[in-house]
RODO-2510 file (C-alpha; in nm, 4 decimals, decimal comma):
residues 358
     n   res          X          Y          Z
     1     x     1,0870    -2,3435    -0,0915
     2     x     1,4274    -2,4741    -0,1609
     3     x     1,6598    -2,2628    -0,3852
     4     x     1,9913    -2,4679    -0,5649
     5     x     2,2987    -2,2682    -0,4728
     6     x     2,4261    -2,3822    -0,8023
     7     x     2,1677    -2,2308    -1,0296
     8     x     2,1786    -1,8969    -0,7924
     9     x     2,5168    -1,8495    -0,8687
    10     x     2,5158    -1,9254    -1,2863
    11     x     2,1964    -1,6801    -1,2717
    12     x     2,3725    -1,3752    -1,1758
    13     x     2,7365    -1,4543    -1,2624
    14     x     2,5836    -1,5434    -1,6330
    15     x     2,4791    -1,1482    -1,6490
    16     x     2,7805    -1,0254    -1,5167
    17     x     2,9389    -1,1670    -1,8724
    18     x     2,6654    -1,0058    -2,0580
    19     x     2,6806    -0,6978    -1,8628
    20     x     2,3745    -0,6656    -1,7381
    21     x     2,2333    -0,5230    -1,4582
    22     x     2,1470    -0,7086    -1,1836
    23     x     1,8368    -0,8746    -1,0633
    24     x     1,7804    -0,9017    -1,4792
    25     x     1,4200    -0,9367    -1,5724
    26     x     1,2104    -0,8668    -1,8486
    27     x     1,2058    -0,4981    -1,9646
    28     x     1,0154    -0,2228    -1,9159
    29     x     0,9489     0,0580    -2,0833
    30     x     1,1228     0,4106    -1,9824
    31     x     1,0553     0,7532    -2,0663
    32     x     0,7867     0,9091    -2,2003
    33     x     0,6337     0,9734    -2,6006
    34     x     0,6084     0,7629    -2,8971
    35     x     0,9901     0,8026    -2,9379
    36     x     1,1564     0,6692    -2,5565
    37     x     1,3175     0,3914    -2,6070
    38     x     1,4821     0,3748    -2,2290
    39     x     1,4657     0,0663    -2,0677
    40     x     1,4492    -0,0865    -1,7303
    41     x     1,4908    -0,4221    -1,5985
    42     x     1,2385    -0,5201    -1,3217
    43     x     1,3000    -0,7648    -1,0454
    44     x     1,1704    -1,1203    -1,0641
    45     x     1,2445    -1,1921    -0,7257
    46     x     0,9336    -1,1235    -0,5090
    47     x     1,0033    -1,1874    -0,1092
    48     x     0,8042    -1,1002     0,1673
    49     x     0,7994    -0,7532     0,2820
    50     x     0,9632    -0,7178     0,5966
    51     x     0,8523    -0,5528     0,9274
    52     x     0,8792    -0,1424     0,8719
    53     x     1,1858     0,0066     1,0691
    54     x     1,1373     0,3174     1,2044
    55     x     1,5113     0,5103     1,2843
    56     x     1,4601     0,8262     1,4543
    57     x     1,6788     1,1279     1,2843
    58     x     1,6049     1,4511     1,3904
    59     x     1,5742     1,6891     1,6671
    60     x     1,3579     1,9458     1,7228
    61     x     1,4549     2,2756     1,5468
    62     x     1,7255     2,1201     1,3174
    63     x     1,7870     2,2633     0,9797
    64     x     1,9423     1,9162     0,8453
    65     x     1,8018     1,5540     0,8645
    66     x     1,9836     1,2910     0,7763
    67     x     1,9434     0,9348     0,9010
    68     x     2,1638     0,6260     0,8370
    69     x     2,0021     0,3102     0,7626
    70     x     2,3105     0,0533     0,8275
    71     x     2,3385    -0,2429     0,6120
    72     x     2,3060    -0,5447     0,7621
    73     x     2,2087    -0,8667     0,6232
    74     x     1,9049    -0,7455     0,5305
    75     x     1,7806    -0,6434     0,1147
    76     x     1,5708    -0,2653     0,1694
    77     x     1,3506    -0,2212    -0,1595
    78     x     1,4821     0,1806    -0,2267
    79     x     1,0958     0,2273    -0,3545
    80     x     0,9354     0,1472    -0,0273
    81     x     1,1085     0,4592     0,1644
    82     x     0,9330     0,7073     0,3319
    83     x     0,9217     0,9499     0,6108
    84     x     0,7005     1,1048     0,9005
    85     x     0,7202     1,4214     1,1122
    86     x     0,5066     1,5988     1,3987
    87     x     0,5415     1,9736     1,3852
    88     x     0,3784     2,3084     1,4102
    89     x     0,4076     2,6609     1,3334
    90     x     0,4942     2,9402     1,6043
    91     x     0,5328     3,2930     1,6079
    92     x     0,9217     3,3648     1,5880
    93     x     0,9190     3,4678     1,9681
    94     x     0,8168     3,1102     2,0319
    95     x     0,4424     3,2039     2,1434
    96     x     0,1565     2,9930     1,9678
    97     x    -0,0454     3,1487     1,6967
    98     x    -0,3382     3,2843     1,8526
    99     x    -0,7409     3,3077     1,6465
   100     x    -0,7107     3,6104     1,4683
   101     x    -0,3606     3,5328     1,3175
   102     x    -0,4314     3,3737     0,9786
   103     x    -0,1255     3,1436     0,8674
   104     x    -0,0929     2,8300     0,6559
   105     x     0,2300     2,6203     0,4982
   106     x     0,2187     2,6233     0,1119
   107     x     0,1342     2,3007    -0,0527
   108     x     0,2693     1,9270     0,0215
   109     x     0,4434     2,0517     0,3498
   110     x     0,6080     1,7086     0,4181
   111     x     0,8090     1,7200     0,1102
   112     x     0,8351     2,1275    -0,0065
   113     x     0,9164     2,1935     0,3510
   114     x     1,3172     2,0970     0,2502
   115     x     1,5081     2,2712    -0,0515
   116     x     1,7819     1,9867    -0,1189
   117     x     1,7889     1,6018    -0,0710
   118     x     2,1505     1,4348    -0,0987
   119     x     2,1898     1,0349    -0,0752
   120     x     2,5176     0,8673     0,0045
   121     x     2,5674     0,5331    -0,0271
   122     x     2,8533     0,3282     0,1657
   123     x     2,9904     0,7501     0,2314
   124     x     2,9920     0,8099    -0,1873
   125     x     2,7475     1,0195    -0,2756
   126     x     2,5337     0,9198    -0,5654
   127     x     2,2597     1,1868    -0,5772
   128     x     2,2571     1,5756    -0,4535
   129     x     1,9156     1,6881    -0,5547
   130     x     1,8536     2,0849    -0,5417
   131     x     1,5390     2,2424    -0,5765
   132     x     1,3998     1,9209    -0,4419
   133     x     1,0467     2,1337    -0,3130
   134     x     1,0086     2,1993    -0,7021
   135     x     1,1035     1,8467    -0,7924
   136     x     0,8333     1,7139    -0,5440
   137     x     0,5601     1,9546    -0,6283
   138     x     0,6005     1,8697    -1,0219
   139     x     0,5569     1,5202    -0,9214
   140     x     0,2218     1,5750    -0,7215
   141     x     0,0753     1,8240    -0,9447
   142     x     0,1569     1,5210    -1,2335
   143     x     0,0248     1,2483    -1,0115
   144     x    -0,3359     1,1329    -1,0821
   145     x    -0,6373     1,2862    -0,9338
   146     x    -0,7085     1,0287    -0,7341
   147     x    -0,3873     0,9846    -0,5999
   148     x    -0,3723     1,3863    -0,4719
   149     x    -0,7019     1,3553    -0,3058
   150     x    -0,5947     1,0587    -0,1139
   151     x    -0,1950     0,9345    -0,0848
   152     x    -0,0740     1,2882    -0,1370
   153     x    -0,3100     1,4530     0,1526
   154     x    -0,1341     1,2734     0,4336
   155     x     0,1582     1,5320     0,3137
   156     x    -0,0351     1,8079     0,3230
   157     x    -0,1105     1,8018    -0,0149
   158     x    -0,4322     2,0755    -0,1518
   159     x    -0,4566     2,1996    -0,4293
   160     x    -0,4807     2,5448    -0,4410
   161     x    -0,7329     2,7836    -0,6524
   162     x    -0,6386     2,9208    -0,9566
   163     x    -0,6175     3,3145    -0,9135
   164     x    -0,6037     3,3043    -0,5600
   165     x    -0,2898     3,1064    -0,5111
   166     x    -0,1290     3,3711    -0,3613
   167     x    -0,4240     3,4737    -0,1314
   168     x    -0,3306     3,5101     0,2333
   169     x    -0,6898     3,6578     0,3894
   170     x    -0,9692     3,3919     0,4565
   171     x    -1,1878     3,5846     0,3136
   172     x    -0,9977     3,5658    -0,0379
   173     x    -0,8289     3,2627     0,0138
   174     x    -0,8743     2,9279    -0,1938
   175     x    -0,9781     2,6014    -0,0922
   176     x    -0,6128     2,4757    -0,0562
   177     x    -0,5408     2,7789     0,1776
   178     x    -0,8454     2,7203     0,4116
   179     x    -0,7825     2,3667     0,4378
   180     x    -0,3982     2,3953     0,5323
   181     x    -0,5127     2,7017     0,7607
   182     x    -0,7866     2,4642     0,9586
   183     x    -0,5300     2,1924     0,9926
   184     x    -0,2225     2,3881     1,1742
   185     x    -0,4321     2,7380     1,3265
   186     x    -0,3783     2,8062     1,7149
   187     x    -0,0532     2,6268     1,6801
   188     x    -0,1978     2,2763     1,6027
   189     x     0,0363     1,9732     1,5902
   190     x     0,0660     1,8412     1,2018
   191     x     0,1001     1,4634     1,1444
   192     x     0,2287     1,3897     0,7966
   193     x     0,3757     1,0722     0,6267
   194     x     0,5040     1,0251     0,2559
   195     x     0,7409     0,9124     0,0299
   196     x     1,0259     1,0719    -0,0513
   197     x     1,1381     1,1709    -0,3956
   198     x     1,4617     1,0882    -0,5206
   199     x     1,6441     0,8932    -0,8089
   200     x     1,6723     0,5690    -0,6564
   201     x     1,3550     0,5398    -0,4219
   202     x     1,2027     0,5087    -0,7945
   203     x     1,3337     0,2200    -0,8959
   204     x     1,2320    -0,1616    -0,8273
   205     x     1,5810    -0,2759    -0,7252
   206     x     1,6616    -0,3992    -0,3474
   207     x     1,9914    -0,2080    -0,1856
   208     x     2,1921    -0,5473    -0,1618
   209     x     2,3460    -0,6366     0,1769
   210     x     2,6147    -0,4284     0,3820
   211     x     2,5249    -0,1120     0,2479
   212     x     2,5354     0,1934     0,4217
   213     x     2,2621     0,4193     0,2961
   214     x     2,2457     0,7720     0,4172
   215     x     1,9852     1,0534     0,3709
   216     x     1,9847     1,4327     0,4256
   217     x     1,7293     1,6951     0,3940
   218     x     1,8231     2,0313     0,4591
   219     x     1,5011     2,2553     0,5366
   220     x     1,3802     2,5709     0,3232
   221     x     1,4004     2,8754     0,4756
   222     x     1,0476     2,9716     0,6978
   223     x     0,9445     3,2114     0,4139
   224     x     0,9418     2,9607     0,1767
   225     x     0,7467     2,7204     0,3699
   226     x     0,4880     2,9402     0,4984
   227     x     0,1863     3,2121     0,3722
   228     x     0,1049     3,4768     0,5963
   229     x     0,0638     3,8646     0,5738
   230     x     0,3016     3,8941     0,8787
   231     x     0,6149     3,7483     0,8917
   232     x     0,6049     3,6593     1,2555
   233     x     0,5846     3,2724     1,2177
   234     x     0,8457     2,9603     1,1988
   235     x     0,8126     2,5645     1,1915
   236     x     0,9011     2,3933     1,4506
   237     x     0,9449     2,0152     1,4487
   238     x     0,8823     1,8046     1,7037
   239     x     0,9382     1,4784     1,5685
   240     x     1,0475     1,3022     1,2465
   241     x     1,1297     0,9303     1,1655
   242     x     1,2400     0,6925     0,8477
   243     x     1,0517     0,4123     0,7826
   244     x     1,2509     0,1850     0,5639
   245     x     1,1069    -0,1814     0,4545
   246     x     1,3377    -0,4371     0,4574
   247     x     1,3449    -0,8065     0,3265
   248     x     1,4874    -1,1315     0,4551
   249     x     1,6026    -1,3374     0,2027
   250     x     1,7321    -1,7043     0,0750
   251     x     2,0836    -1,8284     0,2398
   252     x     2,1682    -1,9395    -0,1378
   253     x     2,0767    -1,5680    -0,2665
   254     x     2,3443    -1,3953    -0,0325
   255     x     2,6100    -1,6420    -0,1363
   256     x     2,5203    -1,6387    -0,5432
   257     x     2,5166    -1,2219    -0,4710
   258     x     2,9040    -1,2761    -0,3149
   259     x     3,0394    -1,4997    -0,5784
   260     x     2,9151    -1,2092    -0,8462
   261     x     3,0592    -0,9404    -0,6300
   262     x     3,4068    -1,1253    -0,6758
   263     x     3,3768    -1,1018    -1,0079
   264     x     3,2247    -0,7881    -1,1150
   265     x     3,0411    -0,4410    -0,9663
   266     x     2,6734    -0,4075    -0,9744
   267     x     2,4648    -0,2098    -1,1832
   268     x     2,1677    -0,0230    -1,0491
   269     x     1,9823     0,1822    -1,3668
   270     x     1,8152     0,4688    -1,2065
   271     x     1,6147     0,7396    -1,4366
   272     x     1,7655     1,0297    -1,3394
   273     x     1,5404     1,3358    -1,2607
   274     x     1,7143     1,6854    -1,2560
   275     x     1,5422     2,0351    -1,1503
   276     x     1,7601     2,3418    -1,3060
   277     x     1,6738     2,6800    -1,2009
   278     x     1,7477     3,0092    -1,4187
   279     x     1,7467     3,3427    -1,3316
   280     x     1,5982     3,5588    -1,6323
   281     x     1,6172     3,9579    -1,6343
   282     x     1,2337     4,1556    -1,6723
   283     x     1,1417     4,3616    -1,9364
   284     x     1,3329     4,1446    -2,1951
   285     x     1,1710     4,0557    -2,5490
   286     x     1,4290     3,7685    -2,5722
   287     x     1,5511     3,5679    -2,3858
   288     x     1,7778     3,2330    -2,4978
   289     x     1,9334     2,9927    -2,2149
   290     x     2,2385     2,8127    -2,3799
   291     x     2,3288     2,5039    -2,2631
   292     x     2,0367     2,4278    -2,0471
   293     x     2,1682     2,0704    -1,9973
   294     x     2,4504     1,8977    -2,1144
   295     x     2,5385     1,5675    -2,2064
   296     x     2,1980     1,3074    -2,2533
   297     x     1,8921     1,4805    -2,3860
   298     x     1,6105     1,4365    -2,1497
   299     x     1,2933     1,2121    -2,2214
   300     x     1,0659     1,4446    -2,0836
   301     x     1,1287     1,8590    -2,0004
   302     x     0,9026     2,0222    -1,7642
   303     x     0,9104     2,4011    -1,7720
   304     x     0,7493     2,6588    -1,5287
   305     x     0,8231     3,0474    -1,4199
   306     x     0,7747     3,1682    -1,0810
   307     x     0,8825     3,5166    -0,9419
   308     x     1,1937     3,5630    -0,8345
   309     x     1,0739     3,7125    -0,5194
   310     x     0,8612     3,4117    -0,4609
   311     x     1,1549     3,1283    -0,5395
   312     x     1,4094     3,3428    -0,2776
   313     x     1,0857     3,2734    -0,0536
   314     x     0,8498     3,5525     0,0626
   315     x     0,5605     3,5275     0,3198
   316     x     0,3857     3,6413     0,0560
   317     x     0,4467     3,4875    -0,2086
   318     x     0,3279     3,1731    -0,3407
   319     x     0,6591     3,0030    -0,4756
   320     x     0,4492     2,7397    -0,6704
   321     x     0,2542     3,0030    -0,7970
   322     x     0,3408     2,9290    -1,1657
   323     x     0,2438     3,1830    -1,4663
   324     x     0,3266     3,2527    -1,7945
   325     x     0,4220     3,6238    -1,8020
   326     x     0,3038     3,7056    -2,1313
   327     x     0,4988     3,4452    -2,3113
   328     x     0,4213     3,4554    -2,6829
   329     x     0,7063     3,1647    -2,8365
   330     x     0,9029     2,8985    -2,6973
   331     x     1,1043     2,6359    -2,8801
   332     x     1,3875     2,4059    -2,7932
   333     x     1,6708     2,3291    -2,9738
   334     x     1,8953     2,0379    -2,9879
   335     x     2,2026     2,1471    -3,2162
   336     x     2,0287     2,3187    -3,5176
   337     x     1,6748     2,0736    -3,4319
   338     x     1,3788     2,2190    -3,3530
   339     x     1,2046     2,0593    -3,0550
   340     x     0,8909     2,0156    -3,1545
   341     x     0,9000     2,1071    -3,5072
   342     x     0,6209     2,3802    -3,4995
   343     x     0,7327     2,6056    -3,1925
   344     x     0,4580     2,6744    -2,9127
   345     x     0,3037     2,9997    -2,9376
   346     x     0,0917     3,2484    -2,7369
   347     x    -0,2111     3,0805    -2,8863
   348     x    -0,1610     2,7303    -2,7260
   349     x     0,0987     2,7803    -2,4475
   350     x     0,0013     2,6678    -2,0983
   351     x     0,1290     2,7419    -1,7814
   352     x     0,3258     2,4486    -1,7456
   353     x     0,5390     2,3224    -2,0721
   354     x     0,5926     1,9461    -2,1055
   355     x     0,7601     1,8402    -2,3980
   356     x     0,8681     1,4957    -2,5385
   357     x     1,2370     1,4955    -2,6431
   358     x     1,3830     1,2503    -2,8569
***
């Protein structure tokens, strides 16, 4: 297929003058509810998927993983990232776990095993996402069915029993327990692979050429990560790699992409995703959070309440263990609106809140 130079470069200096993103397309609905009216612009330039790259970037026993993917000339769809580590679980003195020890991670170990995810791109930092275990687990738990009983499980993903997600006996233990339990007991390596959640892995875009892109994961503490009634265990990993996609594209592309870059910056639009934890005081009737974000209003608001004991992470503990602690109202408001209009009461409350906001 032969590609004009010419037409390459009016295409994407013509939306430079209309200020438009690049790679423009025809939209596509963002948000969520009858009233988003968010838009995204998907690519219409389909290449062939490159070969998958695998970068190693870790160590065994690091607490940070980062990995630079260099740019080179050489397009990397941000969607088709994703990662894959070898590890197991010891007793702190470095001894494997013997039969009658009964330990098991909590759910989706590849992701909810690391409490922060920062990407950098070209050394400028675009995203810093804390509480990224939460962030991941409110994406599983909102995947489709089908999707958690097949994608999700190479991460470790099963769900857990209601009432005995905090279980640590076989006896007592749910499904989700047992299954995690049979997969890592007597010190059993764990292969897992998955995507990786974060802001720009989510959108359809290709990183354009010579760009550095840089990724760290810092790991949750052991207590977080694991259920046990001892609290004689770590992970230890053994491996972990990035697999990164990339895609070879036209000569006349690259040189339409540099004549735009003389003449304006590109514009990536990402929807933003942002997990906010608050600390609330027990044995309050009341409680209001002011200023619980600032700036856009969100298209969609996900609300759960763990323990605090269980969030600082506790062998335990559950920290995904969500509940609703006897809450009898809840309302949001925007300024002096009411979000929704008839507040959500004891009646008709579940344990996890998602709201539409205008």
């Amino acid at each position: 297929m032969h590609l004009d130079r010419r037409a390459c470069q009016d295409y994407y200096c013509s939306q430079l003058q209309n200020s438009d993103s690049y790679f423009q397309g025809v939209s596509h609905q963002r948000g969520y509810g009858m009233f988003s009216n968010l838009f995204r612009m998907i690519s219409p330039i389909a290449m062939k998927a490159g070969k998958y790259l695998g970068k190693h970037i870790l160590s065994t026993g690091s607490k940070v993983m980062s990995d630079v993917v260099r740019g080179r000339k050489l397009f990397r769809p941000s969607s088709y990232t994703s990662s894959f580590t070898s590890e197991n679980n010891e007793k702190k003195n470095g001894s494997n776990i013997a039969t009658p020890d009964v330990v098991a991670p909590v759910n989706y170990l590849l992701n909810t095993l690391f409490s922060e995810c920062s990407i950098t791109l070209n050394d400028k930092q675009v995203s810093s996402q804390a509480n990224y275990a939460y962030r991941c687990m409110f994406d599983a738990l909102l995947s489709p069915k089908a999707v958690q009983e097949s994608l999700l499980t190479a991460g470790l993903f099963f769900r857990d029993s209601p009432g005995k997600i905090d279980a640590t006996e076989i006896l007592n233990a749910g499904e989700g327990f047992k299954t995690r339990y049979n997969i890592c007991k007597d010190s059993k390596l764990m292969d897992m692979i998955g995507a990786l959640h974060f802001d720009l892995g989510n959108q359809s875009k290709y990183l354009i050429n010579s760009v550095n892109l840089r990724i760290k994961l810092e790991r949750n503490k052991d207590a977080f990560a694991l259920m046990s009634a001892s609290q004689d265990f770590k992970i230890v990993i053994q491996h972990a790699s990035l697999f990164v996609r990339k895609v070879k594209v036209a000569p006349s592309i690259l040189i339409a992409h540099e004549t735009a870059l003389s003449r304006g910056a590109i514009k990536m639009p990402l929807r933003r995703t942002e997990v906010k934890s608050f600390a609330l005081s027990s044995g309050m009737q009341s409680i209001t959070i002011p200023n619980a974000f600032i700036g856009h209003v969100p298209a969609r608001l996900i609300m759960g309440m763990v323990s605090s004991t269980a969030h600082n992470g506790d062998f335990s503990n559950n920290p995904f263990n969500f509940k609703h602690y006897d809450l009898s109202y809840l309302c949001l408001l925007d300024g002096n609106r009411m979000i929704p209009s008839n507040p959500i009461n004891r009646n008709s409350i579940p344990l996890t809140v998602i709201a539409d906001v205008i």
